[in-house]
mmCIF file of the N, C-alpha and C atoms, coordinates in Angstrom:
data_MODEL
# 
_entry.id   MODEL 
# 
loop_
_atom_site.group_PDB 
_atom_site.id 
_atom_site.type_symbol 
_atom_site.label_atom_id 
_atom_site.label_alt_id 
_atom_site.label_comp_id 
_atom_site.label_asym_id 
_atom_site.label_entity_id 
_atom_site.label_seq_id 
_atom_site.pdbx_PDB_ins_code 
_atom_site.Cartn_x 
_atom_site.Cartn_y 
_atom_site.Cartn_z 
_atom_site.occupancy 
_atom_site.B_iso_or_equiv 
_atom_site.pdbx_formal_charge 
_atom_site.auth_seq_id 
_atom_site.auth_comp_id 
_atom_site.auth_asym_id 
_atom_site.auth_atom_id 
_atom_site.pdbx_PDB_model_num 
ATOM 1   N N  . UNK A 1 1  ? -35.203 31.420 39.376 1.00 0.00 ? 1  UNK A N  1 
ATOM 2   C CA . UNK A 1 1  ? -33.967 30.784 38.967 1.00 0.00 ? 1  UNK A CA 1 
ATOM 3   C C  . UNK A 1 1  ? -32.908 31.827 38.590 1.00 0.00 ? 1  UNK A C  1 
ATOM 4   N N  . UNK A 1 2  ? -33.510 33.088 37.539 1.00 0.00 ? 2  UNK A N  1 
ATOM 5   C CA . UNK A 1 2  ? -32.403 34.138 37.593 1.00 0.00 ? 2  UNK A CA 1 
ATOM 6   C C  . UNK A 1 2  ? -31.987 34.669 38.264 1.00 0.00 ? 2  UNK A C  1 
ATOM 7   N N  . UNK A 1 3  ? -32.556 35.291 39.535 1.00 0.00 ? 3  UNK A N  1 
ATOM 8   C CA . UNK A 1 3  ? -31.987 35.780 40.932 1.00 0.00 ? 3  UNK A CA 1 
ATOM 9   C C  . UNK A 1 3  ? -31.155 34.856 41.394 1.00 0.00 ? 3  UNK A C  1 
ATOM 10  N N  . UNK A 1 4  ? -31.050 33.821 41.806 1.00 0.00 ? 4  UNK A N  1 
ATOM 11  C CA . UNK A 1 4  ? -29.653 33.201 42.164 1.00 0.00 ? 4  UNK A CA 1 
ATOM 12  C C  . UNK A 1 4  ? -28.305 32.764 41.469 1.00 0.00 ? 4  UNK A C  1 
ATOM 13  N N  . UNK A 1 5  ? -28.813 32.770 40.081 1.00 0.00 ? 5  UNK A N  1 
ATOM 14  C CA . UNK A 1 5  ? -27.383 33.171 38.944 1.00 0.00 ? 5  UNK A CA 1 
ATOM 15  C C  . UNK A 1 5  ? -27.010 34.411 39.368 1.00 0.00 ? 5  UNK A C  1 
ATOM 16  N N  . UNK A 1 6  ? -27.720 35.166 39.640 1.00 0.00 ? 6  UNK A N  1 
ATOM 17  C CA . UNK A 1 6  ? -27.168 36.590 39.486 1.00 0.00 ? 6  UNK A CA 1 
ATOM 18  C C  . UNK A 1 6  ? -26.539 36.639 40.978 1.00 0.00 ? 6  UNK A C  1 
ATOM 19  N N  . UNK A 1 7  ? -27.203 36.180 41.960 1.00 0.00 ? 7  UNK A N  1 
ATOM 20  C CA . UNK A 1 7  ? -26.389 36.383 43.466 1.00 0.00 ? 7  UNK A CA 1 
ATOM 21  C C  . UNK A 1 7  ? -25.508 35.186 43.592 1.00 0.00 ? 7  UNK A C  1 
ATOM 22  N N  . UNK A 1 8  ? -25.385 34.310 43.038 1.00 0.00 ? 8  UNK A N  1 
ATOM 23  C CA . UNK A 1 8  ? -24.055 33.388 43.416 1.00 0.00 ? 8  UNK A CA 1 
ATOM 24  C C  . UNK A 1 8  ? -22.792 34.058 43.120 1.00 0.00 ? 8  UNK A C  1 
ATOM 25  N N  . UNK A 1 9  ? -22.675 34.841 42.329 1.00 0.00 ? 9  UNK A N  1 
ATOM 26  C CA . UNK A 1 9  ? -21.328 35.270 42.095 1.00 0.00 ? 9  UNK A CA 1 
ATOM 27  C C  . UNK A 1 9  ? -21.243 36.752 42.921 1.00 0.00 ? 9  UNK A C  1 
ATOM 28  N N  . UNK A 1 10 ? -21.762 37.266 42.782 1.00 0.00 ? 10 UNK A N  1 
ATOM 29  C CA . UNK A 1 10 ? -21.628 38.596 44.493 1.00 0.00 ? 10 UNK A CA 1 
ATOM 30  C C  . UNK A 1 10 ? -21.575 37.207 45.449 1.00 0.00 ? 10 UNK A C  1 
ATOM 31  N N  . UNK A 1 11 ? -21.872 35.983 45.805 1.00 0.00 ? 11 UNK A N  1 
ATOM 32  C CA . UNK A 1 11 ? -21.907 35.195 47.047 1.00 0.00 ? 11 UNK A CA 1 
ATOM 33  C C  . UNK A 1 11 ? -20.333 35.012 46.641 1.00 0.00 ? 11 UNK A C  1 
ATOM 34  N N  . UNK A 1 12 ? -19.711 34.470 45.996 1.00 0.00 ? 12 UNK A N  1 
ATOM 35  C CA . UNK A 1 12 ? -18.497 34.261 45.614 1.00 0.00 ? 12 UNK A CA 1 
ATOM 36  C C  . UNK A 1 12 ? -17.249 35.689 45.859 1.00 0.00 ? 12 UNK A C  1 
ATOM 37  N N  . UNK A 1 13 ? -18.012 36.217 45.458 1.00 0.00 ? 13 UNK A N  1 
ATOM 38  C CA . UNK A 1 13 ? -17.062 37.652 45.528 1.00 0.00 ? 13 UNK A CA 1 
ATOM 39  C C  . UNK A 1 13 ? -16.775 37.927 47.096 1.00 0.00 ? 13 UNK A C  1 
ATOM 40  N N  . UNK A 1 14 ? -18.054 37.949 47.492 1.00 0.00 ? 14 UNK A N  1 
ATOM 41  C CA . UNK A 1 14 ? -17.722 38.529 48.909 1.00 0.00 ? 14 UNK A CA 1 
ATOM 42  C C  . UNK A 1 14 ? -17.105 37.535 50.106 1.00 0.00 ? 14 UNK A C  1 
ATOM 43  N N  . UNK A 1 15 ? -17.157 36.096 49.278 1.00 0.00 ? 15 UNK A N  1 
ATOM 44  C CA . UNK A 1 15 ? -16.816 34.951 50.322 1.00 0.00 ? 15 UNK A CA 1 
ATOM 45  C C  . UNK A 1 15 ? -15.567 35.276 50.199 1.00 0.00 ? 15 UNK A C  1 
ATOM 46  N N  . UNK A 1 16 ? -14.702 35.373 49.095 1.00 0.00 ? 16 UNK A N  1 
ATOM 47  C CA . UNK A 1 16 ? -13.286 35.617 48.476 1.00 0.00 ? 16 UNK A CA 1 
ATOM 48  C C  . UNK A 1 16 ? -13.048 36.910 49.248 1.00 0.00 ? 16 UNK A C  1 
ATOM 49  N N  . UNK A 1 17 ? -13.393 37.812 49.334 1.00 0.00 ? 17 UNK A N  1 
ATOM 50  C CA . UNK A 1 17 ? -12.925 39.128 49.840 1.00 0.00 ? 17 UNK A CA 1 
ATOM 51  C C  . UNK A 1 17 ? -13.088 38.930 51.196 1.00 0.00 ? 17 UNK A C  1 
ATOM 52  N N  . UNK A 1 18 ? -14.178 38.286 51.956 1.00 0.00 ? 18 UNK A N  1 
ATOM 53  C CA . UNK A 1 18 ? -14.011 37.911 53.430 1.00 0.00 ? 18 UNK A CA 1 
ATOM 54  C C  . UNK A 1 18 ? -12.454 37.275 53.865 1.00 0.00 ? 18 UNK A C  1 
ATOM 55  N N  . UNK A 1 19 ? -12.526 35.842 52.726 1.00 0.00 ? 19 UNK A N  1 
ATOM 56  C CA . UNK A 1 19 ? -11.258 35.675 53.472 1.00 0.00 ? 19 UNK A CA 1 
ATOM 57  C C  . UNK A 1 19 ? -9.679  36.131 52.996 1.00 0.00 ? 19 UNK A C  1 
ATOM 58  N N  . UNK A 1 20 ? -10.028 36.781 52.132 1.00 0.00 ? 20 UNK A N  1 
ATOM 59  C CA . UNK A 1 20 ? -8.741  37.967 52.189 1.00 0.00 ? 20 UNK A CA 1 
ATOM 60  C C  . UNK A 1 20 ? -8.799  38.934 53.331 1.00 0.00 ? 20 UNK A C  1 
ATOM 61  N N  . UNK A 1 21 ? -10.235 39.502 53.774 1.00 0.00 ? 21 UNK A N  1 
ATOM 62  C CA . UNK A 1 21 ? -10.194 40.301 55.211 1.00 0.00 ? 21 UNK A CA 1 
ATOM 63  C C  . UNK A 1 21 ? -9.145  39.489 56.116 1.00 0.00 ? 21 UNK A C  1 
ATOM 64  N N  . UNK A 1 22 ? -9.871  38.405 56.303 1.00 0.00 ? 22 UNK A N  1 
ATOM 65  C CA . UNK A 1 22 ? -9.313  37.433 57.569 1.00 0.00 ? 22 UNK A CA 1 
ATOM 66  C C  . UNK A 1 22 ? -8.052  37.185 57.256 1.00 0.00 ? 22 UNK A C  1 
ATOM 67  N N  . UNK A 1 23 ? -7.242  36.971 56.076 1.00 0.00 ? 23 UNK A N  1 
ATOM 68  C CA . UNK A 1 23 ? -5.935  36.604 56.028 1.00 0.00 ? 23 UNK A CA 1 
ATOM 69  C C  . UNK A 1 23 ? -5.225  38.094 56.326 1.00 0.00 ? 23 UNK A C  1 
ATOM 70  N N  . UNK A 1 24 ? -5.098  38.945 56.204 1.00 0.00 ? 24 UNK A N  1 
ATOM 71  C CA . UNK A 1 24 ? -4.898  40.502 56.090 1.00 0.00 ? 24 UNK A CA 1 
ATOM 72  C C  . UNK A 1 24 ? -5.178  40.719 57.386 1.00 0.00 ? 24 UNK A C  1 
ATOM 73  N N  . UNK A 1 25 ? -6.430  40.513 57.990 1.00 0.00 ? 25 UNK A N  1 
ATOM 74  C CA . UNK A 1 25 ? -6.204  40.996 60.030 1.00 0.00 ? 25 UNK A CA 1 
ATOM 75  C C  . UNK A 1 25 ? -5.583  40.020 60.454 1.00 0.00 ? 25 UNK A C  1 
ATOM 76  N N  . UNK A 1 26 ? -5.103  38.454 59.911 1.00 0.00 ? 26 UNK A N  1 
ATOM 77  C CA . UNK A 1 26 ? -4.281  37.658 60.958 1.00 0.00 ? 26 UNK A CA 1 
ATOM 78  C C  . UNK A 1 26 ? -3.075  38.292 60.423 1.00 0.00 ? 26 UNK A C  1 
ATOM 79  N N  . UNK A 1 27 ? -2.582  38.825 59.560 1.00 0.00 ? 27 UNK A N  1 
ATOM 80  C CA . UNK A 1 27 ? -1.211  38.811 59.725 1.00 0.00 ? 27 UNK A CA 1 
ATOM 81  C C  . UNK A 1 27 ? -0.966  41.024 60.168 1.00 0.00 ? 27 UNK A C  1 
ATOM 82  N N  . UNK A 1 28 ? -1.842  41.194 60.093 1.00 0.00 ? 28 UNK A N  1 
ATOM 83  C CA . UNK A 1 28 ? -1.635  42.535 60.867 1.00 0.00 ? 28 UNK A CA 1 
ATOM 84  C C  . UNK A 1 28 ? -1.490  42.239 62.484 1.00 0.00 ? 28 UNK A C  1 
ATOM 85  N N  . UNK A 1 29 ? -2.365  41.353 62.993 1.00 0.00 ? 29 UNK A N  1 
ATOM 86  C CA . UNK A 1 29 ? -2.219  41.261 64.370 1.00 0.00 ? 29 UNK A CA 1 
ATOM 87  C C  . UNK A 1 29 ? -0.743  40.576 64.418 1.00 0.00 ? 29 UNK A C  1 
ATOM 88  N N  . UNK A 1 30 ? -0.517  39.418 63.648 1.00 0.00 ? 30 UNK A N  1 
ATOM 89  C CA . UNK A 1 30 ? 0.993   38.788 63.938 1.00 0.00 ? 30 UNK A CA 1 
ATOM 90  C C  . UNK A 1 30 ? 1.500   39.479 63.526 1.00 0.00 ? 30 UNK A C  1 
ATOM 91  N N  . UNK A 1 31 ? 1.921   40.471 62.232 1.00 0.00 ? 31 UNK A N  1 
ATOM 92  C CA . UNK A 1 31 ? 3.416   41.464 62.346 1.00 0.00 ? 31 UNK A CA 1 
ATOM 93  C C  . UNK A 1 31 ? 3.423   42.375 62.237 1.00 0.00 ? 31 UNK A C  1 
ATOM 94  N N  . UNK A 1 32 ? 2.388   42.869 62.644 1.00 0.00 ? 32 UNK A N  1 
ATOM 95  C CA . UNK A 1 32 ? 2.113   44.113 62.947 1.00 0.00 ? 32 UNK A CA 1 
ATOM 96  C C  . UNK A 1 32 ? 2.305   45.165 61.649 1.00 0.00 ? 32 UNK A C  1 
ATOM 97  N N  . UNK A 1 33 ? 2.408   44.438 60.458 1.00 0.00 ? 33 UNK A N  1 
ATOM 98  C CA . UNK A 1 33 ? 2.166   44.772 59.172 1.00 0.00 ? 33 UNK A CA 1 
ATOM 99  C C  . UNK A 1 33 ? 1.144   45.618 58.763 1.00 0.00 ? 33 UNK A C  1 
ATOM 100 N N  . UNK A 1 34 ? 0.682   46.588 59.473 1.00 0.00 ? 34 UNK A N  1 
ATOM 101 C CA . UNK A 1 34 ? -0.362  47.159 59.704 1.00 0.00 ? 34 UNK A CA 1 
ATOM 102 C C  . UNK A 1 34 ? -0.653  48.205 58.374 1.00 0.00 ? 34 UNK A C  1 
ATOM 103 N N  . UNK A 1 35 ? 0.844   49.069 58.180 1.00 0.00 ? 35 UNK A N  1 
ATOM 104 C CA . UNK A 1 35 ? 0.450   50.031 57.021 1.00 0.00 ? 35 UNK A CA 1 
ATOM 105 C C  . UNK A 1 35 ? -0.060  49.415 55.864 1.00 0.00 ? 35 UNK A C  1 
ATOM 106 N N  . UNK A 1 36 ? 1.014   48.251 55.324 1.00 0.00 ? 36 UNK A N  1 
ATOM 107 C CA . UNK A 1 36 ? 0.922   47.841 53.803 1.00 0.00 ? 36 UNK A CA 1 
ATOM 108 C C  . UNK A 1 36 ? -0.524  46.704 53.850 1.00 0.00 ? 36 UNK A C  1 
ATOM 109 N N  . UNK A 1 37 ? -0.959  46.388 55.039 1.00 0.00 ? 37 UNK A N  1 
ATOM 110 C CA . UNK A 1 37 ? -1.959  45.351 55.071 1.00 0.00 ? 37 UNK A CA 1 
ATOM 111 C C  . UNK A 1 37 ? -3.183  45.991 55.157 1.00 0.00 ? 37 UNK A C  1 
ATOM 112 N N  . UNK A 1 38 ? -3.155  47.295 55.410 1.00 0.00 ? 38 UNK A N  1 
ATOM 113 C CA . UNK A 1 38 ? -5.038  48.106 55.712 1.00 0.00 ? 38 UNK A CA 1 
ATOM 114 C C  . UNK A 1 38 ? -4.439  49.062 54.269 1.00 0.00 ? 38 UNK A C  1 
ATOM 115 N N  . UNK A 1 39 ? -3.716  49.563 53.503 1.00 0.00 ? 39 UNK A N  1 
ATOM 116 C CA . UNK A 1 39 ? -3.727  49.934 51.980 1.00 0.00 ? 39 UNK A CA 1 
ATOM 117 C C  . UNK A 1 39 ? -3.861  49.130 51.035 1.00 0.00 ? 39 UNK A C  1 
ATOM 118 N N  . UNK A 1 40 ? -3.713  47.759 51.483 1.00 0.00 ? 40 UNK A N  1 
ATOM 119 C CA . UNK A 1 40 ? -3.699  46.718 50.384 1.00 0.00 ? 40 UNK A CA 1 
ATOM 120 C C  . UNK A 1 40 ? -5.547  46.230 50.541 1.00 0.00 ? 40 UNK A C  1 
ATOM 121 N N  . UNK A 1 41 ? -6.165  46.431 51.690 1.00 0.00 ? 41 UNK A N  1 
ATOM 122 C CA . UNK A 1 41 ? -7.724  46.273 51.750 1.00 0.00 ? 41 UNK A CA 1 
ATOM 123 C C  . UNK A 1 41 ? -8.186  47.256 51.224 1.00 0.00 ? 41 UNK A C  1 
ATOM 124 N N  . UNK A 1 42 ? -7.916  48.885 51.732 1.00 0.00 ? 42 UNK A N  1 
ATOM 125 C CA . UNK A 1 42 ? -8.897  49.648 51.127 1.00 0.00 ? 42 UNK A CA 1 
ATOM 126 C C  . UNK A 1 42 ? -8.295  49.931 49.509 1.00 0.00 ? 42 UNK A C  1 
ATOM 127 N N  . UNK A 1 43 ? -7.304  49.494 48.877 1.00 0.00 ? 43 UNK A N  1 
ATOM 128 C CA . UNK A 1 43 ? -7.264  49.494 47.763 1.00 0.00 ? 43 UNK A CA 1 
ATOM 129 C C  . UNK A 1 43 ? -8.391  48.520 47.176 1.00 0.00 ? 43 UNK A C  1 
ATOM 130 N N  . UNK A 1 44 ? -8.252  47.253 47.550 1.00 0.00 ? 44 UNK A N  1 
ATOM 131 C CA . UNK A 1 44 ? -9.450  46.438 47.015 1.00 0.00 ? 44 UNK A CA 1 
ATOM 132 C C  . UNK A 1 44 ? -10.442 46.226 47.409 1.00 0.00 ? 44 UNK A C  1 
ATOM 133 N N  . UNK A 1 45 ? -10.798 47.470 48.424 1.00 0.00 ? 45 UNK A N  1 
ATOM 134 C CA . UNK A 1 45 ? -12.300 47.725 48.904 1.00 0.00 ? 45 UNK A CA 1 
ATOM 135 C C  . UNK A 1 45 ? -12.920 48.447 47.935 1.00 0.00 ? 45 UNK A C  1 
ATOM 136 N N  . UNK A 1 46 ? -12.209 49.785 47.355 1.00 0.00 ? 46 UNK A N  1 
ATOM 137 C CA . UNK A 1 46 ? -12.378 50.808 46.670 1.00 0.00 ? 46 UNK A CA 1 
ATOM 138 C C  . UNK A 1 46 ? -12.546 50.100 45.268 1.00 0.00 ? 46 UNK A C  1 
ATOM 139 N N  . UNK A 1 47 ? -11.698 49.032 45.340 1.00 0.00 ? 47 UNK A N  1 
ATOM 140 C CA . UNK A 1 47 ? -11.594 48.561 43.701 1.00 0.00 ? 47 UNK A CA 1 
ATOM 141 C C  . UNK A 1 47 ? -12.832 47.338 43.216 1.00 0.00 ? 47 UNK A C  1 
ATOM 142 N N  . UNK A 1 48 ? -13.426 47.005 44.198 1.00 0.00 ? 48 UNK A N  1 
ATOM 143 C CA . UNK A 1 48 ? -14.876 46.269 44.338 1.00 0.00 ? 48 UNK A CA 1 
ATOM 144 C C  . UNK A 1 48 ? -15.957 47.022 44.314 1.00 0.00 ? 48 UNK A C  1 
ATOM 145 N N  . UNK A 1 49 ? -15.666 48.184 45.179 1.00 0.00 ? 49 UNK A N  1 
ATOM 146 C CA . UNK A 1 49 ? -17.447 49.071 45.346 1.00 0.00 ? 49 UNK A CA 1 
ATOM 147 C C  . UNK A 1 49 ? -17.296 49.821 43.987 1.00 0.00 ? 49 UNK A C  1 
ATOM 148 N N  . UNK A 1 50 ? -16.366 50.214 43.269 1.00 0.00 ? 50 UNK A N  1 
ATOM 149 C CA . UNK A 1 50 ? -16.132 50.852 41.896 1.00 0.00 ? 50 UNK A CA 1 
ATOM 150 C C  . UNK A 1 50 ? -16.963 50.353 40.991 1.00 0.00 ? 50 UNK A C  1 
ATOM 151 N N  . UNK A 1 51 ? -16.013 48.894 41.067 1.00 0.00 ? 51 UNK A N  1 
ATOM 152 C CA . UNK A 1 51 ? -16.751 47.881 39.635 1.00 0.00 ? 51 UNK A CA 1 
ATOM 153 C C  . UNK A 1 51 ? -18.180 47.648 39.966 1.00 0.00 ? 51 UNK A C  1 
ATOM 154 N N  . UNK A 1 52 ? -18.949 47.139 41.199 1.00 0.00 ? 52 UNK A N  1 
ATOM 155 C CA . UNK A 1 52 ? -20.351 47.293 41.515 1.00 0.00 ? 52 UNK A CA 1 
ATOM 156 C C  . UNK A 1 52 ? -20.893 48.180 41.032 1.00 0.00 ? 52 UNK A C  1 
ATOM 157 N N  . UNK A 1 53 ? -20.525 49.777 41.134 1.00 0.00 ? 53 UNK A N  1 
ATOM 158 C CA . UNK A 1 53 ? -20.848 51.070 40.947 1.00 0.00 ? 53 UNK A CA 1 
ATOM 159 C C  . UNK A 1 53 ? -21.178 50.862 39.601 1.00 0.00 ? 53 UNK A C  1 
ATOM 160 N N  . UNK A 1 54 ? -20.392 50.314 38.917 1.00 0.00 ? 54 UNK A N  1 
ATOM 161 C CA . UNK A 1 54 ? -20.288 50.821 36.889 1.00 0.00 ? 54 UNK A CA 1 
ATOM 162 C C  . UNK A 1 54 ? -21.176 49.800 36.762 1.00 0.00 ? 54 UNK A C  1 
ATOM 163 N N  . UNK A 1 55 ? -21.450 48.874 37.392 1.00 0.00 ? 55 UNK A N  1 
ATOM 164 C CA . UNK A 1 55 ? -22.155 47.602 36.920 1.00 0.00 ? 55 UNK A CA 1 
ATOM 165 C C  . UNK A 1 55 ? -23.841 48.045 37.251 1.00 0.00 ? 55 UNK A C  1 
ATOM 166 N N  . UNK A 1 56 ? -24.338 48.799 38.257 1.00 0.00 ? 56 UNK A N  1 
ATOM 167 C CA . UNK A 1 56 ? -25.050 49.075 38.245 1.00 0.00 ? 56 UNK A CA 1 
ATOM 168 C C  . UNK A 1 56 ? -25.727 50.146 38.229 1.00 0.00 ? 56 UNK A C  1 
ATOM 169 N N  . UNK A 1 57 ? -25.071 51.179 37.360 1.00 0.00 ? 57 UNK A N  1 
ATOM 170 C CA . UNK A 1 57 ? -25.003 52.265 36.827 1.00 0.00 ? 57 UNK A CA 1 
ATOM 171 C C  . UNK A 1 57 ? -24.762 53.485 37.694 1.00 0.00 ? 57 UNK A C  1 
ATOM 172 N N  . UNK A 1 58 ? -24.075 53.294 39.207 1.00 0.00 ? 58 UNK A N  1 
ATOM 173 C CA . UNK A 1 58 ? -23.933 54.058 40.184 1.00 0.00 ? 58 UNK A CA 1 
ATOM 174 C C  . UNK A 1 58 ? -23.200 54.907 40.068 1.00 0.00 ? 58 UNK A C  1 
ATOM 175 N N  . UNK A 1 59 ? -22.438 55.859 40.562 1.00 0.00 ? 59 UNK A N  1 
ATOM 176 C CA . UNK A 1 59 ? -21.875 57.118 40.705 1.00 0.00 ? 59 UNK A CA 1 
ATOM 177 C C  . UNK A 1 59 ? -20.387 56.397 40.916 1.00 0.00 ? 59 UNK A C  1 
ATOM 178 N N  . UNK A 1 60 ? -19.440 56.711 40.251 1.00 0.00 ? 60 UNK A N  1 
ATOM 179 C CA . UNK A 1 60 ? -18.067 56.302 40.191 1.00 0.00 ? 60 UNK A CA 1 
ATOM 180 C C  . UNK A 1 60 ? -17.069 57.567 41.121 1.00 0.00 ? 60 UNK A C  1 
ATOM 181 N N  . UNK A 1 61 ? -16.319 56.913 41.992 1.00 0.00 ? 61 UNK A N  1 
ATOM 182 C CA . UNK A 1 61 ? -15.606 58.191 42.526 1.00 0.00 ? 61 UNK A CA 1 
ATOM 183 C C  . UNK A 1 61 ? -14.269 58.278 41.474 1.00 0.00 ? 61 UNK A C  1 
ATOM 184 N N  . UNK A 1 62 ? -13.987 59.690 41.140 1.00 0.00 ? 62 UNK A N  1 
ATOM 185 C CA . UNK A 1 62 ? -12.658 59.554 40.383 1.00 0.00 ? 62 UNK A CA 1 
ATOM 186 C C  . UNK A 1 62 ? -11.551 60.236 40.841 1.00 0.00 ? 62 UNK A C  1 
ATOM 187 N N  . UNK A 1 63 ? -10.556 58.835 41.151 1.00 0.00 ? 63 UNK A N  1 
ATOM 188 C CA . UNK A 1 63 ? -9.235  59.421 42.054 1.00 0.00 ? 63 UNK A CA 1 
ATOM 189 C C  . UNK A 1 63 ? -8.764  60.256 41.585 1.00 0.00 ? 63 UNK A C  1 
ATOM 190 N N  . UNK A 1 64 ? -8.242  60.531 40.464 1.00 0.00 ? 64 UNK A N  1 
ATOM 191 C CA . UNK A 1 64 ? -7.903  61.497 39.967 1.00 0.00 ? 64 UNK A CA 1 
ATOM 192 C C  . UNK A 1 64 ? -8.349  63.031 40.200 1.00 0.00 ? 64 UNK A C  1 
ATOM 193 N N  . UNK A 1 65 ? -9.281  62.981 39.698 1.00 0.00 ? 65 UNK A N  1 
ATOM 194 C CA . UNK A 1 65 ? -10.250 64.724 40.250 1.00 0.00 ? 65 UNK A CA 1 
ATOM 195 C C  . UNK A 1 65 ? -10.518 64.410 41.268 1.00 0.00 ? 65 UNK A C  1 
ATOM 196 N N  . UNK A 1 66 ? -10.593 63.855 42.129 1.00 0.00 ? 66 UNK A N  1 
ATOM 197 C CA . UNK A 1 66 ? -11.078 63.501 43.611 1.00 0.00 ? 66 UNK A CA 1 
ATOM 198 C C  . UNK A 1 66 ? -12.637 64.163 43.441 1.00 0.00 ? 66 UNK A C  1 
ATOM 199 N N  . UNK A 1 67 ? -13.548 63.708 42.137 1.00 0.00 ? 67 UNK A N  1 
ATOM 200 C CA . UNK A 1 67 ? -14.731 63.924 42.389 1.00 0.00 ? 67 UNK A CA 1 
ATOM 201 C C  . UNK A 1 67 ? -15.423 62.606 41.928 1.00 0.00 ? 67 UNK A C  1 
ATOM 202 N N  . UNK A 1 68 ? -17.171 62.881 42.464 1.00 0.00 ? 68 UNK A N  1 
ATOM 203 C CA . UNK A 1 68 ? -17.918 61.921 42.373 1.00 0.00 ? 68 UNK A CA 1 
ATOM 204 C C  . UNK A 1 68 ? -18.237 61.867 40.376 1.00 0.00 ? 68 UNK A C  1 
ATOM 205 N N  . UNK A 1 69 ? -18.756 60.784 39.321 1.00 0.00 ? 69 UNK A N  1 
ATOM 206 C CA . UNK A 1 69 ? -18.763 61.130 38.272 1.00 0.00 ? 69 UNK A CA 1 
ATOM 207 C C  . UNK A 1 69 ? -20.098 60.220 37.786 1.00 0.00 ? 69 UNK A C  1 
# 
């Protein structure tokens, strides 16, 4: 029963971030919005695998020093 409390919300997270993918490649293909639409993903790619990272005691990259921490 605790394993699926604990994975419904990573199921949630990643359903939510899928269809932000999909809204973000339809409108790169329609306006060709390409710069501000692939910085606005890997900003909140980077800003998901981070918080995972701290949550499960993983190695944090730090923009700043541009090192691993």
């Amino acid at each position: 029963m605790k394993r699926e409390l604990v994975l419904f919300p990573a199921a949630v997270r990643f359903g939510l971030l899928g269809m932000t993918l999909g809204a973000l490649l339809g409108e790169m293909l329609r306006k060709k919005a390409r710069t501000v639409a692939l910085g606005f993903f890997l900003g909140l790619l980077l800003a998901v695998m981070q918080t995972d990272a701290r949550r499960h005691g993983g190695r944090v990259l730090d923009g700043a020093a541009g090192r691993l921490s």
